[in-house]
Each structure stands twice: as C-alpha cells, then as structure tokens.
C-alpha positions, 0 to 999 in steps of 0.5 A: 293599115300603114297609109292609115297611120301615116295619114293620122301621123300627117293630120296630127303633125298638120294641127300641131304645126298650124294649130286649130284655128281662132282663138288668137288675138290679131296684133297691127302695128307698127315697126320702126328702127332708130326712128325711121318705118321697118321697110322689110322684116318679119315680127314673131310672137313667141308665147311664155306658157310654152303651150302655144304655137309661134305666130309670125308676120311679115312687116312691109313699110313699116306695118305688120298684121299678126293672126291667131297670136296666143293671148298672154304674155309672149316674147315679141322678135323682131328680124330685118330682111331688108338689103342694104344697096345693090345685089354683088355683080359677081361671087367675088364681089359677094364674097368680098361683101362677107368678109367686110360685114363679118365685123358684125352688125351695123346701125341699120337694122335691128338685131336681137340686142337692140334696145325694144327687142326681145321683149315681153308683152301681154297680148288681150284678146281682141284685136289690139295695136302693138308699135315697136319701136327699137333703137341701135343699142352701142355698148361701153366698147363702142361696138353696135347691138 
C-alpha cells in the first residue's frame, strides 16, 4: 500500500508540475533590449488568475515560441543570460569580475525594472505574436535599471 500512495503522490505531483496539457495559447515573438535581438534569455509567462502553471521559453537570436500559456492576463518576465566577453581564465580572475559587477546592473542586459518589463499582457487563445521590446530605464540618480 505504501508504493501505492507514493506512486499516486508522484503522478499527482507530475499533473501539477507540468499541468494536463493543451488548452494554452502558443505565444512567438520577438525580444530585444535598447533596440538590438535578445541573443540569449529566457520569457516567462506568469498568469494573474493564480490558478495556472507558469510557462516558460528560452529566446535565442532575438526569437522566443511559448507553448500552453494560460489564456488571460499574465505577467511577461523577461531574464538574459547571455555572458558579456570571455569566461575568466583563472578563480581569481572571476572573483575579480564579482567585485567589479557588484556595482549593479549595466546597460547591456535587461533587468526586472527595465522600461516593457514586468508587464501585463492579455494573452487570446490561438496562436498569437507578442514582441517585447525593453529599454534600460536610468533613474533620476543616474544609476541603470
């Protein structure tokens, strides 16, 4: 009886996690920062009705496919992941790198208070083409977001 109920727990953990298929909207686009393609990142959809699963897509080159997103409104993140230059040769070097970026975020990648991130968007059922287009935001102390 215990395999049973552990195996009913991970069937049930498994529809929750992936959720029961179709019914989503497939979402295309395209994702660019201060006017130049996303080479690497990834969109998320987070639906407001706090019933349905985030869907996430990987964007490369700029593009992005989204399956199964929940149809309605949902919040639209947007995440780089792109490196900036070459990988440190040496841990010291990296640790270098740290210290130098702890200044905060820089004008090359978005963050979550760039200008089109972060924001709402009503998502119809069907397929359905969603461009995001962020910008750096600088606030009034000069500092990049």
């Amino acid at each position: 009886m215990t395999r049973f109920k552990i195996f009913s727990a991970f069937v049930l953990a498994s529809f929750a996690i992936v959720g029961c298929g179709g019914g989503g909207s497939t979402v295309t686009g395209e994702v660019s920062f201060n006017g130049k393609p996303l080479e690497k990142g990834y969109v998320t959809f987070n639906p407001t009705d706090g019933k349905s699963a985030p869907v996430g897509a990987e964007v490369v080159g700029g593009r992005y496919t989204a399956k199964n997103v929940a149809v309605g409104k949902n919040k639209v993140v947007v995440v780089s992941t792109a490196v900036s230059g070459p990988a440190p040769e040496t841990m010291d070097a990296a640790i270098a790198e740290a210290k130098k970026a702890k200044g905060g975020p820089t004008a090359d990648a978005p963050t979550d208070k760039s200008e089109g991130n972060n924001q709402e968007h009503d998502i119809p059922a069907g397929s359905h083409t969603l461009d995001l287009k962020l910008r750096a935001s600088v606030s009034s102390d000069g500092k990049v977001r």
